[in-house]
VOGU-258775 format. One record per residue (C-alpha): residue in one letter; y negated, x, z negated. Coordinates in steps of 0.1 Angstrom, whole numbers, plus 5000, padded with zeros to 4 digits. Layout:
aYXZ...
***
This chain:
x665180473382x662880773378x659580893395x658381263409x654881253413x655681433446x652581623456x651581743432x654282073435x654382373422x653782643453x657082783439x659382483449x659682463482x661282153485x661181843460x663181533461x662681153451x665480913454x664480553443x667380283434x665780023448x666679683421x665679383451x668679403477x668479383516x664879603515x663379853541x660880063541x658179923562x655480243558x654280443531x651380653524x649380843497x646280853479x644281173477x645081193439x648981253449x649380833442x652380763468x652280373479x655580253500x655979963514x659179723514x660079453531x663179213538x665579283570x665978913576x663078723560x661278413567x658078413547x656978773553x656978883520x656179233511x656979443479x655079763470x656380043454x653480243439x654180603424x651180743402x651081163394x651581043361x655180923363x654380523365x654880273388x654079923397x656179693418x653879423428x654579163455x652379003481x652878703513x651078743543x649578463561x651878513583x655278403593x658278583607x658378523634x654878683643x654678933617x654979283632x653579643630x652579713592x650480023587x648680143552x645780343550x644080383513x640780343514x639180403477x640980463444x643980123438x642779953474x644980013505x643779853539x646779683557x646379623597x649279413611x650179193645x650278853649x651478763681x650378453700x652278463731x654878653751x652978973750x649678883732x648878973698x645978983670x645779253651x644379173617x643079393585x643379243549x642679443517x645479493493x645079583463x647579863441x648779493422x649279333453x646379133450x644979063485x641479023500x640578813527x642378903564x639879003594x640578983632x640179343643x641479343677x642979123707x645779283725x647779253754x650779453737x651579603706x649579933715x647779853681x644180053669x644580243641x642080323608x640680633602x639480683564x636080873562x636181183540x633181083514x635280963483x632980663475x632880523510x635480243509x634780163542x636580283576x636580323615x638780153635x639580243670x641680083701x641980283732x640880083761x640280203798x639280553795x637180503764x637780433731x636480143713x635380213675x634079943652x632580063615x633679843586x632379863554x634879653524x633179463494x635779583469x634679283443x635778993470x637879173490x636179113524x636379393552x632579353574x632079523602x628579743605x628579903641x630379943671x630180143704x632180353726x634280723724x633880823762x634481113776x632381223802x631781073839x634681203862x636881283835x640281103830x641481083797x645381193788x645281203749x642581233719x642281333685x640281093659x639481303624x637081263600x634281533591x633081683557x629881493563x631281163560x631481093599x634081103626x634581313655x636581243683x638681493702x639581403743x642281583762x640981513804x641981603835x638581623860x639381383890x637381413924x635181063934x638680933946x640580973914x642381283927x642781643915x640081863930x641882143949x644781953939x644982173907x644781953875x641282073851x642182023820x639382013795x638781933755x635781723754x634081593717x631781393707x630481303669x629581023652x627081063626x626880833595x623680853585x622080743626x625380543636x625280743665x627280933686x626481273702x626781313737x630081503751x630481843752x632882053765x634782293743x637882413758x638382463798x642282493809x642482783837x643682673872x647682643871x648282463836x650582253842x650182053807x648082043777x650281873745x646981793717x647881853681x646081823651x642381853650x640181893621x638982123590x639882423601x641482653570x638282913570x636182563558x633582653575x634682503611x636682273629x639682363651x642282183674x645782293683x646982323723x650382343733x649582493772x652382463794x652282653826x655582653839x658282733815x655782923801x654182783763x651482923746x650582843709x646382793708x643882693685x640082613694x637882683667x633682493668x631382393648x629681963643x626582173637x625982363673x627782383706x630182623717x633482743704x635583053707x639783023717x642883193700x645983243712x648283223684x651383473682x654483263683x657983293692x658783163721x661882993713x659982823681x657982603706x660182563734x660982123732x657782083708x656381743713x653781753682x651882053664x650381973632x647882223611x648082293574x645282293552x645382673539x646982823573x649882773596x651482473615x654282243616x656082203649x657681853653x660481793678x661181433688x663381203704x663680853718x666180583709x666180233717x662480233727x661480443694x660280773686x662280973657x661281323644x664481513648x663481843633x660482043621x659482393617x656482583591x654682843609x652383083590x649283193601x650483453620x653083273633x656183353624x658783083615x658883083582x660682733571x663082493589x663082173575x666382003573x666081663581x669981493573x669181213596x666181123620x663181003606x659780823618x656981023607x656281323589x653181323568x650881603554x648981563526x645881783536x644781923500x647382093488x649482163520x652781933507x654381783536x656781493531x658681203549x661080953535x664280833542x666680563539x669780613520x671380263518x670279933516x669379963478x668180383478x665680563498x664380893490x661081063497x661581423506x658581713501x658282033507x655382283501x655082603517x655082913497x652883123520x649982903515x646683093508x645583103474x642582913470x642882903430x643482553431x640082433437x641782283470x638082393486x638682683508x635482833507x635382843465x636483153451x635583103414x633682933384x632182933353x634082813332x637482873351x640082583358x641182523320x638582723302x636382643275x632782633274x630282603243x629282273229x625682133250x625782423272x622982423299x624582563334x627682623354x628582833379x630282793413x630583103436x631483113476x633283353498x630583253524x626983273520x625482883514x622482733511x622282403489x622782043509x622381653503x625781623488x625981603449x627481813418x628781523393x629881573357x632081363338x634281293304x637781233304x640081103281x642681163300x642980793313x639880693318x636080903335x633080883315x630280943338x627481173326x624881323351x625081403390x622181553414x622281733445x620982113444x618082043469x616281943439x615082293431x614082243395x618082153393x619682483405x619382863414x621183103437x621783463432x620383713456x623683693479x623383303483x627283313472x626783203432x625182853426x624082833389x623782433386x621582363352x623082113331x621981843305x622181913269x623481543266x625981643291x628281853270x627381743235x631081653223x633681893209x636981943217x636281723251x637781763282x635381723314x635581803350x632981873378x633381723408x630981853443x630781593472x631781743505x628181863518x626981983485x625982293504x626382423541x627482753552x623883003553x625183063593x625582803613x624482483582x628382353583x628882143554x631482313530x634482103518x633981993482x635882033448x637981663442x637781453409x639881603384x640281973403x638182203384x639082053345x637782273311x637182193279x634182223253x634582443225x636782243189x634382383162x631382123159x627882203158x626282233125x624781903119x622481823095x621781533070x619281263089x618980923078x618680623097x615280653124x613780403144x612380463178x611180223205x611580233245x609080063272x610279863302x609179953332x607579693354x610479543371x611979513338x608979383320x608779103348x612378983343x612479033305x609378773301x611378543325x614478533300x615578233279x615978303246x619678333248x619278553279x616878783259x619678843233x622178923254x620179163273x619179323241x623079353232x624279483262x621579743265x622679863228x626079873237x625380063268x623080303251x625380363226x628080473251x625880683273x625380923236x628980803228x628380693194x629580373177x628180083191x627080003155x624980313148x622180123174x620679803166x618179683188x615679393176x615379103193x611479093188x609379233212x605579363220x603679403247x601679753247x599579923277x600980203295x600180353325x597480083329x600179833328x601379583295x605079683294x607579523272x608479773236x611979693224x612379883191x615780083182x617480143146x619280423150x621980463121x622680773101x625680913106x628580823081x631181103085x630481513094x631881493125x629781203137x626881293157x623481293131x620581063141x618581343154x620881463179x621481103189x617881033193x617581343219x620381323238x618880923242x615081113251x616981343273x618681073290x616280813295x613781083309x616781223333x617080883341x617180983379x620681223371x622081013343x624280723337x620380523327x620180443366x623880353374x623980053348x621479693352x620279683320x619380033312x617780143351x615279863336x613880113311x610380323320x611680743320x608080853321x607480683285x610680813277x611780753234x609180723207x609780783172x607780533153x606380733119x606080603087x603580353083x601680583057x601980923077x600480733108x597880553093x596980743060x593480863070x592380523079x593580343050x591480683030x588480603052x588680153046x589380263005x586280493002x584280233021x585479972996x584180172967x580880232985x580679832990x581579832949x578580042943x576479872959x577279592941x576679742908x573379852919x572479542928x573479362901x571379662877x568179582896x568379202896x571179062872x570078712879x570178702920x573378632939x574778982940x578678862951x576378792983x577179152993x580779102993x580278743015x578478943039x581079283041x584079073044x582378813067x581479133092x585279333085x586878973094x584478933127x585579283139x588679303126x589578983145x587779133178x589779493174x593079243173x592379043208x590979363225x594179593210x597279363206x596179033218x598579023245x601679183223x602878773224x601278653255x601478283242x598878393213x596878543236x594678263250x594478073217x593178373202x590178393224x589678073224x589378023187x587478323185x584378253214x584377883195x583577983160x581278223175x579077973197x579877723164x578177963137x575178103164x574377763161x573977653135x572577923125x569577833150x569477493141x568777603102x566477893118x564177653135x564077363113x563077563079x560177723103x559377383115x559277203077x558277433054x555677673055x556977893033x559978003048x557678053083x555178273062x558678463051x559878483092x556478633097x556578873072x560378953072x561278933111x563479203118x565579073085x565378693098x566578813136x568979053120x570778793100x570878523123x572878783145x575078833121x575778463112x577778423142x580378643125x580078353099x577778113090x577778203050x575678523065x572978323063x573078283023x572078653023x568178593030x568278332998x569778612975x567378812957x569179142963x567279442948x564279182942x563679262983x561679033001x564379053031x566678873007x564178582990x563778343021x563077983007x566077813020x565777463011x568477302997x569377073027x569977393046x571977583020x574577213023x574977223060x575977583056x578077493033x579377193054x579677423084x581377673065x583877433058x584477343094x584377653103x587677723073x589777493095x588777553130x589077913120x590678063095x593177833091x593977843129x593978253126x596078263101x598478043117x598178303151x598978623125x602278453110x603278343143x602578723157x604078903129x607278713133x607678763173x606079113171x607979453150x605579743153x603779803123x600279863138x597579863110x595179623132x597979333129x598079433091x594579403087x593479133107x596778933089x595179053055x591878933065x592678553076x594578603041x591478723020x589278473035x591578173038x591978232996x588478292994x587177993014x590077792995x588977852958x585077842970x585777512984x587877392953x584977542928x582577292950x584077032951x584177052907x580777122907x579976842926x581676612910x580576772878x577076732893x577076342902x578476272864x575776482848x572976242872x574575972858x574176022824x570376152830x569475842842x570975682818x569375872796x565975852815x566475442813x566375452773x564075702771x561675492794x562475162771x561575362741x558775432750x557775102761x558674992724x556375242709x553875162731x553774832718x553974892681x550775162685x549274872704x549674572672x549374852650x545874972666x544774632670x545774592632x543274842623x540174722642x540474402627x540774552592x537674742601x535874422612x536374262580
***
C-alpha cells in the first residue's frame, strides 16, 4: 500500500498514477473528491451490504492516510446517491437519498468528519425522483458553510447553510429563487462560486412567445446571470450576457467561472448550427454589465461528438465525450486544449469512467478507476502548457518580497506583493503565520483599507504591507502569507482579485539570532478593559485562578516563550483609567536562561506591541486575552525607590524639620510637654494620610472600600465631638480657661479643628510650648481624662480597625504604591504608639491609687499625732499655771 499525494505534480509529469490495494474485500468506490490543499478523500462502500456502512479512504500531500469508518442512519435498502463536497479543512458535507416510496425520496446532508466522525443529518430536499440538488462550496476559505440548489420549474431553488463545526449541525440562513427572466425557458445552467465569497448563477434559455412557442419559429438562445451577494443575501436582477444569432440550432454550456486573466468571469459555448460547431468563450465582469464574446480557434474534428467543455485555471479546456449505458453516463474520452486551441493532450482512459474532476489551482485533472474488487487507481494528469504563474496559484501575482522560499531578516517590518494589473486595496485580509511544519501559529492579519497598514507605489501594481516587529521575531522560522480573495480589486472595473492560499507563498527568517542582551527578570502590569473588569469581579476564586493561568499561558505563546518565563499574580487592584476603575493584573516576566532564548526586554515589547495591535494580532482571536484594554497597553512598574525617591526626600526633610522643632522647644521650655509636637505631626500625617488612601486606592479591593469610609467619617464626627463637649464645658466651669478662649481664639478654634484628626490634638493648648500663651490653656484635669478615655475608644474604633483594612489590602492588592505603604506604616506607628501610651497609663495609675493609699495612711497617723501632742501641751500648760498659782 503506498500513497501519491496526486496534485500536487510537478508541471513536468504529465501524467501520475495511484493504485490503492484495497485490505476490506467486496468494496467500490462510491465518490471521491479533494480538498483545496491537494487532500484526496474517496469513498467506499460494500456491493451487497445491509447496514450501509461506508469506509473512507483519505490521502493527505504529505503521504498519510486514514481509513476511518462510518454507518448512516440509513438502511439498504433506501440508501442511494452519495456525493462529497469538502467544506473547511478535515469536514466533508455528505448529501444522500432516502427513498420513501416508489419514486419519492429525501435527500439529506450530514457532516463527516476526515475520522468519520459524523454530525447530525438535515433534510435538504423532497423529491419526486432521484434528480438530487447538489452543494456548491463558497470560495472564502473560512466559510464552512454552503449553497444548495434543486432545479425546480424553470427556476432554481437555493437554500444558504451555514455548519457549526463544534456540534456538527448544518442550519440553514436564507433561501430564495435563481430565475431567469419572464419569457425565458430554461435548457441548462451553470452554478460557480465568486472571489467574493458569493455565487453566481449562469442560465442557458430559449425566448418563448406568450404561448410557449419559438418566436418566428427560430429558437433565441440567450446566457442570462444573476448574483448572489453574501454580504446583502441578495440576488441581482437578470441580465443578459450572451445573445445566440437566429439559426443556432444548439447551445451545449460548459464551465463557467474565474476566468484565467483573474480579473473576470467567463463561460464556455459549444454553438451548433448545423453540422457546424464553434468553440466560444464569454468573458464579464460581477462588478458591471456587459461582456465581450470570443470565438476560440479549434479544430473542427476536436469538437465534433463533444458533450461537455471544461476550462482550466491558467488557460485551455478539456473536451469530454460521453456515452450512455444501462441508464448511465460514462466519460469515454477526453482531450486538453491550449489556449489557442490546439489539441495538445489525449487522455487515455483504459476503460470508461464516471466523472472527470479538475482541481482548479493548479490545473491537475484526475479521475479514478476501478481495477478489481480489492485495487482502484486514481489517475492525474497536469498539463505542461500551463501559464506560469510562479506558483502563487493567483493569476494576477507576478512577484514578492521575499520570493517563494526566500529568507527575510529577523523582525522585519514590510512585505511586498506586486500585480500584473493595476489594484486598488479591498475588504479582504493579508494574514501572517508560523509554521512548524505541522501545525500554523497565527500572528497578525488586516486588510490594506486601513491606510496606516499599507502603501502602493505610483503604478498601483506593488503593495508594500507594513508588518509587526512581533511578527517575525524568531530565527530560523518558517512562515507563510496568506491574502483572502478580495484583498484588492482590479483599479478598472473593482473585480476582486483571486488570493494567495495557506501555505503558497512560504520563506524563512534569517538562522543568525539577534544580539540579545543581558536583562533580568521585569515585572509589568496590564488593565482590563471594561467588559473584562465586569466579568473578572464576577469570578469565584477558583475561576479567577484559572483565568489568570490561561491568560499566562496564552501570553506566553503569542511571544512564544516558555510558559514559565510569565507568572501572573493572582492578586489584583483596581486603578482609574480612562475615567473608569479597571482591573491591574501584574506580570513577572523571567530572564532568559540560555542565549538563544528571547531576553526580557524583547519579550516585554513584542507583549506592548501586541496587546496595543490588539485589533491585528492573535490578543483579539483568544477569550481571555481580547479581555485586556490595548489603549493602556504594558506598564513597566519601576523600582519602588526610582519611583518614589523624591517623596520619600521630601517626608525625611520634613521629619528633621519636625526634630528641630522639637529641640527648640524643648531649649525654650525644658519643663512643658514638648513630645506634644510629635502627638500633633503624626495625629495630622495619620488624618491625611488615611484620607489620600480612600480618595487614591480605596476602591483597589472594593470590599475595603465602604468600611474604610465608614470608619473614617465615624472617628471624625467621634473626635469633633468631643472635642466640643470639652470646648464648651471648660468655658462654662472655669473662668480661666474662658479668659484664655478670649484672649487665644484663633488658637482655641484652630485646635478644635484639628482634634477631629484626633482627639489627643487637644492636649496641645495644655502644653507650654515655647512658654506661648496659645499652648497654656487651663485644662482641668477632668477634661484631660475624657481625652484620654476618648482616645482610647477612639484606639479600637480606629486604629485598630485601620490596621486591620491595611493587612487585609496589602494581601489582596500587589502594586507597591507609597500611599498603601504609608498609610500601612501609619496605623502601624500609631497602633504602637497608642499601645505603650495606654500600657504606661495604666502603671501610672495603678502606681497612682497605691501612692493615695499610703498618703492617707500616712495623713491618719499624722492627724493622731497630733492629737497626742495636743494633749500633752494641754496637761503640760495646765501644769504650769498651777505651779504659777502656788
Amino acid at each position: 500500500m503506498f500513497v501519491l499525494p496526486l496534485l500536487i505534480i510537478p508541471p513536468t509529469e504529465a501524467q501520475s498514477k495511484l493504485t490503492y490495494n484495497e485490505p476490506t474485500t467486496g468494496l467500490a468506490i462510491a465518490d471521491a473528491t479533494a480538498d483545496s490543499d491537494g487532500t484526496t478523500i474517496v469513498c467506499l462502500k460494500r456491493l451487497v451490504d445491509t447496514q450501509c456502512y461506508y469506509y473512507l479512504r483519505v490521502f493527505f500531500p504529505n503521504n498519510t492516510i486514514i481509513t476511518p469508518t462510518f454507518q448512516l442512519p440509513l438502511d439498504v435498502s433506501n440508501c442511494v446517491k452519495i456525493q462529497m463536497t469538502v467544506l473547511t479543512k478535515g469536514l466533508l458535507y455528505l448529501t444522500y437519498l432516502r427513498q420513501i416510496g416508489n419514486s419519492s425520496f429525501e435527500q439529506y446532508g450530514i457532516p463527516v468528519a476526515y475520522n468519520g466522525t459524523l454530525g447530525v443529518p438535515t433534510l435538504l430536499a423532497n423529491l419526486n425522483d432521484t434528480h438530487s440538488g447538489r452543494i456548491f462550496k463558497s470560495m472564502a476559505p473560512e466559510d464552512s458553510g454552503f449553497l444548495f440548489v434543486q432545479p425546480v420549474a424553470n427556476a432554481i431553488i437555493w437554500q444558504r447553510y451555514s455548519i457549526d463545526t463544534k456540534v456538527g449541525v448544518a442550519e440553514r440562513s436564507a433561501n430564495g429563487t435563481f430565475a431567469p427572466r419572464n419569457g425565458s425557458q430554461i435548457r441548462d445552467f451553470r452554478i460557480f462560486s465568486t472571489v467574493n465569497g458569493g455565487f453566481s448563477c449562469v442560465f442557458s434559455t430559449e425566448t418563448l412567445n406568450e404561448y410557449g412557442a419559438q418566436i418566428d419559429n427560430e429558437a433565441r438562445l440567450e446566457l442570462e446571470i444573476v448574483f448572489f451577494d453574501p454580504g446583502s443575501i441578495q440576488v441581482t436582477k437578470p441580465t443578459t450576457i450572451y445573445t445566440g444569432p437566429l439559426g443556432i440550432d444548439k447551445i451545449t454550456l460548459g464551465d463557467c467561472g474565474l476566468s484565467f486573466n483573474g480579473c473576470s468571469y467567463s463561460c464556455l459555448l459549444l454553438i451548433s448550427t448545423g453540422r457546424n460547431q464553434i468553440l466560444h468563450q464569454v468573458n464579464f465582469h460581477s462588478t458591471r454589465p456587459g461582456a465581450n464574446n470570443v470565438d476560440l480557434q479549434t479544430a473542427s474534428d476536436d469538437i465534433v461528438g463533444v458533450d461537455k467543455i471544461r476550462s482550466l485555471f491558467n488557460g485551455g479546456y478539456l473536451l469530454l465525450y460521453h456515452f450512455v449505458k444501462n441508464g448511465q453516463t460514462f466519460i469515454k474520452r477526453a482531450k486538453m486544449i491550449d489556449p489557442e486551441g490546439q489539441s495538445v493532450q489525449t487522455i487515455p482512459l483504459a476503460k470508461p469512467v464516471k466523472m472527470i474532476h479538475v482541481y482548479p489551482r493548479n490545473n491537475t485533472i484526475w479521475y479514478w478507476e476501478s481495477n478489481s474488487a480489492q485495487s482502484w487507481s486514481i489517475v492525474s494528469y497536469n498539463p505542461k502548457y500551463m501559464n506560469d504563474d510562479n506558483n502563487y496559484q493567483s493569476p494576477n501575482v507576478n512577484t514578492t518580497t521575499p520570493p517563494i522560499g526566500g529568507e527575510i531578516a529577523t523582525r522585519s517590518t514590510t512585505i511586498n506583493i506586486t500585480y500584473n494589473v493595476p489594484v486598488k486595496p479591498a475588504a479582504g485580509n493579508v494574514t501572517i503565520y508560523a509554521t512548524d511544519g505541522v501545525n500554523k501559529y497565527f500572528r497578525q492579519s488586516y486588510s490594506p483599507i486601513f491606510s496606516q497598514y499599507s502603501q502602493s507605489d505610483e503604478s498601483n501594481q506593488t503593495l508594500t504591507l507594513d508588518v509587526l516587529t512581533s511578527t517575525f521575531n524568531q530565527p530560523n522560522m518558517t512562515y507563510f502569507v496568506t491574502l483572502d480573495n478580495g484583498f484588492v480589486e482590479s483599479m478598472e472595473d473593482s473585480e476582486p482579485i483571486l488570493g494567495i492560499s495557506d501555505g503558497k507563498w512560504k520563506f524563512r527568517t534569517a538562522s543568525t539570532p539577534p544580539n540579545n542582551v543581558y536583562v533580568p527578570s521585569e515585572t509589568i502590569s496590564v488593565c482590563l478593559n471594561s467588559m473584562g473588569t465586569s466579568r473578572f469581579l464576577k469570578f469565584s476564586k477558583s475561576e479567577r485562578s484559572a483565568f489568570v493561568s490561561s491568560l499566562s499561558n496564552t501570553l506566553a505563546s503569542f511571544v512564544p516563550i516558555s510558559p514559565s518565563r510569565l507568572s501572573i499574580s493572582e492578586k489584583f487592584q483596581m486603578e482609574s483609567y480612562n475615567g473608569k476603575k479597571q482591573t491591574l493584573l501584574l506580570i513577572q516576566v523571567g530572564a532568559a536562561t540560555s542565549d538563544t532564548e528571547m531576553d526580557a526586554k524583547s519579550v516585554i515589547d513584542d507583549l506592548t506591541v501586541l496587546i496595543k495591535n490588539k485589533g491585528i494580532t492573535a490578543v483579539s482571536r483568544f477569550p481571555e486575552t481580547m479581555l485586556i484594554d490595548e489603549e493602556f497597553g504594558v506598564r513597566i512598574e519601576p523600582n519602588f525607590w526610582n519611583k518614589y525617591k523624591l517623596k520619600i526626600i521630601v517626608a525625611a526633610v520634613i521629619m528633621l524639620l519636625v526634630g528641630l522643632l522639637y529641640l527648640l522647644a524643648r531649649r525654650l521650655n525644658p519643663e512643658a510637654n514638648n513630645a506634644a509636637i510629635f502627638t500633633l505631626v503624626l495625629a495630622l500625617y495619620d488624618f491625611a494620610i488615611d484620607f489620600a488612601f480612600i480618595v487614591r486606592n480605596g476602591q483597589d479591593v472594593r470590599p475595603l472600600y465602604l468600611p474604610s469610609i465608614l470608619i473614617f467619617v465615624f472617628s471624625i464626627l467621634f473626635n469633633t465631638t468631643i472635642a466640643l463637649y470639652i470646648m464648651i464645658t471648660e468655658n462654662m466651669q472655669s473662668y480661666k480657661f474662658h479668659i484664655w478662649t478670649q484672649s487665644c481664639a484663633k488658637g482655641a478654634a484652630v485646635f478644635t479643628v484639628l482634634s477631629a484628626a484626633n482627639i489627643e490634638v487637644l492636649t496641645m493648648t495644655n502644653s507650654k510650648l515655647y512658654k506661648s500663651d496659645y499652648f497654656s490653656a487651663p485644662l482641668s484635669e477632668q477634661s484631660l481624662k475624657i481625652i484620654f478615655w476618648a482616645s482610647t475608644a477612639s484606639f479600637f474604633l480606629e486604629d485598630v480597625m485601620q490596621f486591620i483594612i491595611q493587612i487585609i489590602y496589602h494581601n489582596k492588592s500587589f502594586i507597591d504604591d507609597i500611599v498603601p505603604l504609608l498609610t500601612l506604616f501609619s496605623s502601624s506607628v500609631m497602633l504602637t504608639v497608642n499601645l505603650i501610651s495606654r500600657m504606661y497609663y495604666g502603671i501610672t495609675l495603678i502606681r497612682t491609687r497605691k501612692d493615695d493609699v499610703m498618703l492617707s495612711d500616712e495623713s491618719v497617723s499624722g492627724k493622731t499625732a497630733a492629737r497626742d501632742s495636743s494633749k500633752i501641751f494641754r496637761i503640760m500648760k495646765n501644769e504650769l499655771n498651777y505651779r504659777r498659782m502656788k
